[in-house]
C-alpha positions as CSV (number, residue, x, y, z in Angstrom):
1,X,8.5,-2.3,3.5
2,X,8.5,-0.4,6.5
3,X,6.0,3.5,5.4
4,X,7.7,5.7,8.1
5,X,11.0,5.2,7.0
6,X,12.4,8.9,6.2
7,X,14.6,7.7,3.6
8,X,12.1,6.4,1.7
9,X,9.8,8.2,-0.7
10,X,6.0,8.5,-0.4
11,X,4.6,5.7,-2.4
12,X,1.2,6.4,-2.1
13,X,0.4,7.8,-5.6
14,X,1.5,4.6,-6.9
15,X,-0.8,1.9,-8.5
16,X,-0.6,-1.5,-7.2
17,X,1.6,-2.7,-10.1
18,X,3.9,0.4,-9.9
19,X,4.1,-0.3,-6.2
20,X,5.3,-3.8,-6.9
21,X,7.9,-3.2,-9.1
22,X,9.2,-0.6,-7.1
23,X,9.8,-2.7,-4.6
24,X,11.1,-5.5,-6.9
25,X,13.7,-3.0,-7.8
26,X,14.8,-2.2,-4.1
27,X,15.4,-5.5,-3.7
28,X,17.2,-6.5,-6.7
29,X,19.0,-3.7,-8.4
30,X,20.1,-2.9,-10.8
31,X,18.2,-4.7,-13.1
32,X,16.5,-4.5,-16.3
33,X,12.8,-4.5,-18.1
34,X,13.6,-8.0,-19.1
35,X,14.8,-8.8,-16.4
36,X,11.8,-7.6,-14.2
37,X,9.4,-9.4,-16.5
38,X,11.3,-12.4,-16.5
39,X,11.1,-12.4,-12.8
40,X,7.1,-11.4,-12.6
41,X,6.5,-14.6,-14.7
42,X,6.3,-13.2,-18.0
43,X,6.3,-15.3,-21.6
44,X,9.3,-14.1,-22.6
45,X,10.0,-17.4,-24.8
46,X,10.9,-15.9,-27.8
47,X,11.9,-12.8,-29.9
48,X,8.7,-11.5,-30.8
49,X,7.5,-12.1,-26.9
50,X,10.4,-10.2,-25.7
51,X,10.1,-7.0,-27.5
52,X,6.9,-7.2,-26.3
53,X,7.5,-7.5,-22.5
54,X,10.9,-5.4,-23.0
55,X,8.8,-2.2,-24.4
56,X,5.9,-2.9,-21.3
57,X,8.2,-2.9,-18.3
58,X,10.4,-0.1,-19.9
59,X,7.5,2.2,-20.1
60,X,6.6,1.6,-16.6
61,X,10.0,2.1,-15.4
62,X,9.8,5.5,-17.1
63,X,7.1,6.1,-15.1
64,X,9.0,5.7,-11.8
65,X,11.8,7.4,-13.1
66,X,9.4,10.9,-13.9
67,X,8.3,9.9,-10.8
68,X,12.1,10.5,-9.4
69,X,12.0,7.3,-7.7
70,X,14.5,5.0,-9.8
71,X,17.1,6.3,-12.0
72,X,18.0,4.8,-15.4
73,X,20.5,4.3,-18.4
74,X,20.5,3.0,-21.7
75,X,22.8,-0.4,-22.2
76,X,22.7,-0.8,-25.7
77,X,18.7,-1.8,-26.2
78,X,18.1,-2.1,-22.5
79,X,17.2,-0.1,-19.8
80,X,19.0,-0.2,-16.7
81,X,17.4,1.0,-13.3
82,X,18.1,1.7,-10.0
83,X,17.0,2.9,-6.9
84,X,17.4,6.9,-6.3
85,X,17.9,6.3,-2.8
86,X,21.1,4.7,-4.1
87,X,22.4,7.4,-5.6
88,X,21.7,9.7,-2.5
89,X,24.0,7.1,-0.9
90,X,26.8,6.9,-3.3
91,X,26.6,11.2,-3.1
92,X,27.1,10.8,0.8
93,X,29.6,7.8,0.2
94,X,31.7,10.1,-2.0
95,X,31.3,13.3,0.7
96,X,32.5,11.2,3.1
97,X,35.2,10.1,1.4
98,X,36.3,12.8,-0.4
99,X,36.6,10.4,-3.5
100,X,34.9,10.3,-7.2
101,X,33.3,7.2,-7.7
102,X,31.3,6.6,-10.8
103,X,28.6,3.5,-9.7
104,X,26.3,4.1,-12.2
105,X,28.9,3.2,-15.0
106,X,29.7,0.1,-13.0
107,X,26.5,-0.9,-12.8
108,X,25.6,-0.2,-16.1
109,X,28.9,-2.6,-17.1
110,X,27.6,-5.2,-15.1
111,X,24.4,-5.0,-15.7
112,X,25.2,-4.9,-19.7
113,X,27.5,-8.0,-19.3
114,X,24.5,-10.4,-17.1
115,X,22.0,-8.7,-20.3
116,X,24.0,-9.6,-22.9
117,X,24.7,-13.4,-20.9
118,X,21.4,-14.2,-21.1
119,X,20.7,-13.0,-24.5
């Protein structure tokens, strides 16, 4: 990821692993804390394993969202995320266009449908 990139936001209080799943979410959003363990090769192999890895990853997404770097919405019992940088888009997007567009509850509908798909 390219640092001088004035879109993007200063990383650099970020630990390694909070680095790493930023960037995780960048490239595939939006996505979910089961979803972002499954995908850093988590044992996720049964219930109990799950709830486990589900409350890890969700408290570390909280961090990056106080952080103000990933916004996020409840799906039922998951936690959606996103990039902010997204959103900043989407704001310009509907400037631009003069148009009220509601992503985040489209993402959150697809994001709730792949969740409860691989349930």
């Amino acid at each position: 990821m390219e640092d001088n990139h004035p879109d993007m936001p200063d990383l650099s209080g970020l630990s390694d692993f909070e680095r790493e799943l930023f960037e995780f979410i960048l490239e595939k959003w939006p996505t979910s804390a089961l979803e972002v363990a499954e995908s850093f090769n988590e044992d996720i192999s049964d219930r109990e394993k799950k709830k486990r890895m589900s409350t890890k990853y969700a408290y570390y997404l909280k961090k990056l969202v106080e952080k103000r770097l990933i916004m996020s919405k409840k799906a039922g019992n998951s936690l959606i995320v996103w990039p902010v940088i997204v959103e900043k888009y989407r704001v310009v997007h509907e400037i631009l266009k003069g148009e009220k567009f509601d992503y985040a509850a489209d993402f959150i509908k697809l994001a709730s449908k792949k969740v409860a798909r691989d349930a």
